[in-house]
C-alpha positions, 0 to 999 in steps of 0.5 A, a space after each residue: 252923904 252929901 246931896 245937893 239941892 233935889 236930893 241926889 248923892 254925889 258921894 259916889 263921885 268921889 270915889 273916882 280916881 282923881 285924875 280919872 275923873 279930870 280927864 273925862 272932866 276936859 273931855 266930858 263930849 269925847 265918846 270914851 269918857 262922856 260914855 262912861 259918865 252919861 249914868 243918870 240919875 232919876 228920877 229928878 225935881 219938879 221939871 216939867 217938858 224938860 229938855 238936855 242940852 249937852 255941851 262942852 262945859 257939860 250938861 245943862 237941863 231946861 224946864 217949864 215954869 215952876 218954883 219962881 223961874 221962867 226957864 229952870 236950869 239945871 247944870 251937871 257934869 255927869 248926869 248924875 250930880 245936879 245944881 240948881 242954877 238962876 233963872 235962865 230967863 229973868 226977863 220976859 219980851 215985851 210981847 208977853 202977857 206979864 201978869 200970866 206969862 205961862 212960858 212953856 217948853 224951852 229948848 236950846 241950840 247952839 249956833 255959832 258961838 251963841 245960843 237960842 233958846 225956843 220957848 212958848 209963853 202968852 202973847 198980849 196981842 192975841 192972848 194966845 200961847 206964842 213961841 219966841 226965840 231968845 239969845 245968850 252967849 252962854 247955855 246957862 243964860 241969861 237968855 234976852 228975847 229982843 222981838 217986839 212980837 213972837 217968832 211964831 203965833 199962829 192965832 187962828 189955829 190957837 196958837 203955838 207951842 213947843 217948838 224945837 229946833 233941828 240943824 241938818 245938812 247946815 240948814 236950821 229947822 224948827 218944828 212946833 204944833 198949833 195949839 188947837 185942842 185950847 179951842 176945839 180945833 185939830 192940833 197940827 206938828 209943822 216944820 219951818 226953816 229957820 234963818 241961820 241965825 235962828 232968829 227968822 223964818 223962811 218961807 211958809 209952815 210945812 203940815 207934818 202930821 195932824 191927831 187922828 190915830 186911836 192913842 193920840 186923843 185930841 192932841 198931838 205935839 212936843 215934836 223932836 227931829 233926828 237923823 239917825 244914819 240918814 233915816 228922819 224920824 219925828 218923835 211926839 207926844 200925845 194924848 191928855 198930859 194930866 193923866 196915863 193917856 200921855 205917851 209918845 210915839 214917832 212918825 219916819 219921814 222923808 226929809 226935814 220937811 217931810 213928808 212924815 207917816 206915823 208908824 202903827 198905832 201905839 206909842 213907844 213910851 207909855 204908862 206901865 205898871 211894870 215901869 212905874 210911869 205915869 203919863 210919860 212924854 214930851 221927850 227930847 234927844 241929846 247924844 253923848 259919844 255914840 249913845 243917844 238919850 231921852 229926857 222926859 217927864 212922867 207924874 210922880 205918885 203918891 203912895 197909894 199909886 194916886 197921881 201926884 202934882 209934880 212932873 219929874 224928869 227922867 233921863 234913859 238910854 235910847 237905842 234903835 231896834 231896826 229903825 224903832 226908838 227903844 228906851 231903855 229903862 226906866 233908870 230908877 232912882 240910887 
């Protein structure tokens, strides 16, 4: 069998037909043949608050910190056969603490003819988790973060993290939650409009939702907008990410900007017995043709069903049920 570098069998590639296979190559974001190749595989690597970015040239998959990189990368043309890439990030901004840089959560937009990579990492000035925003006119990078300070740092709140961005109506947002729970404090998802070039904020944070619901714990965060026919739904996630607390769970909102109600008082992605998922959560949504997808990481166990040490990606279906998200999977590992 011929595997590449997390394991994965791309024998079965092969056996498309040859010109099959080139067309839905040239047009892999087309809804037929994108359709037919989004079959992914889980679950995948040591890639924690993943996030999928899907392009013309194909798939390309974005991770926390690990295994020496400050972004990780990974590139697919069917997300079923995946390559390691160089780090996406080599090189940190001037803002960020070096030493102990923790660079978090990173998400990609495409804007234009270049790309913004969000990130969250430790700013020197306060010592506090801080967003940044890089640029690269490539998704594979390398992405350069040019700011003397971060895009947004909101110290007296305990900072910020996982921010996301979301374009609309032509408008650029981004959602991102204080990282309160680091001091004790609630934790907030806000949403603030972006300049068009994804490089500036405009006007002040919007509050769209604070933990308070039984299952959220003391967190809430990961925040990811979508208009789906005209309905705005923010999913989050929520609770303890070390353990099978973590779920996540969505609001509907009334616009961009909200304002935002979380629906009932459970998550939609959770830790289940029947699934093998263990803490499941900080999601992202990619579309490919007409079908929308969720990333997300869950712990991987051992044999003895202990928890493990690496957050794996996984990689599922996600279809609507009367406005509600439903996963559909897991889809485990062939």
């Amino acid at each position: 069998m011929n595997h590449d570098l997390f394991g994965i069998d791309r024998g079965r590639n092969k056996a498309l037909p040859a010109r099959l296979a080139a067309l839905c190559t040239a047009a892999l974001l087309a809804s037929g043949c994108a359709h037919q190749a989004a079959q992914p595989t889980n679950p995948i690597g040591d890639f924690p608050d993943p996030f999928i970015l899907a392009d013309s040239a194909g798939y390309y998959a974005y991770a926390t910190n690990a295994n020496g990189k400050n972004v990780q990368l990974l590139a697919s043309k069917d997300l079923r056969a995946w390559r390691a890439l160089p780090d996406a990030m080599p090189a940190l901004a001037s803002w960020v603490r070096k030493e102990v840089p923790h660079v978090w959560a990173p998400e990609v937009i495409k804007l234009g003819n270049r790309y913004v990579l969000y990130y969250t990492a430790r700013d020197l000035a306060s010592d506090k988790q801080c967003v940044g925003a890089a640029e690269s006119g490539s998704p594979a990078g390398p992405f350069v973060d040019a700011a003397s300070k971060p895009l947004v740092c909101q110290a007296e709140l305990g900072g910020t993290i996982d921010a996301s961005p979301f374009l609309d109506g032509g408008r650029l947002y981004l959602y991102f939650k204080s990282d309160g729970n680091c001091c004790k404090l609630p934790t907030h998802i806000f949403a603030q409009e972006l300049r068009p070039d994804g490089l500036g904020l405009v006007g002040q944070p919007t509050r769209l939702l604070t933990n308070g619901r039984s299952w959220e714990g003391k967190v809430i965060e990961a925040p990811t907008m979508l208009n789906r026919d005209g309905k705005y739904t923010l999913l989050y996630s929520a609770n303890d990410f070390g353990d099978g607390t973590y779920a996540a769970g969505y609001a509907q909102c009334a616009g961009p900007l909200g304002p935002c109600q979380p629906v009932g008082d459970a998550p939609f992605l959770k830790t289940t017995k029947e699934t093998g998922l263990f803490g499941p959560g900080h999601q992202g949504v990619f579309r490919v043709g007409a079908q929308d997808y969720i990333a997300y990481h869950s712990w991987e166990l051992k044999p003895d069903g202990k928890r493990g040490d690496r957050r794996v990606l996984y990689i599922d279906k996600l279809d609507w049920v009367d406005g509600k998200p439903l996963v559909r999977g897991p889809t485990q590992a062939r």
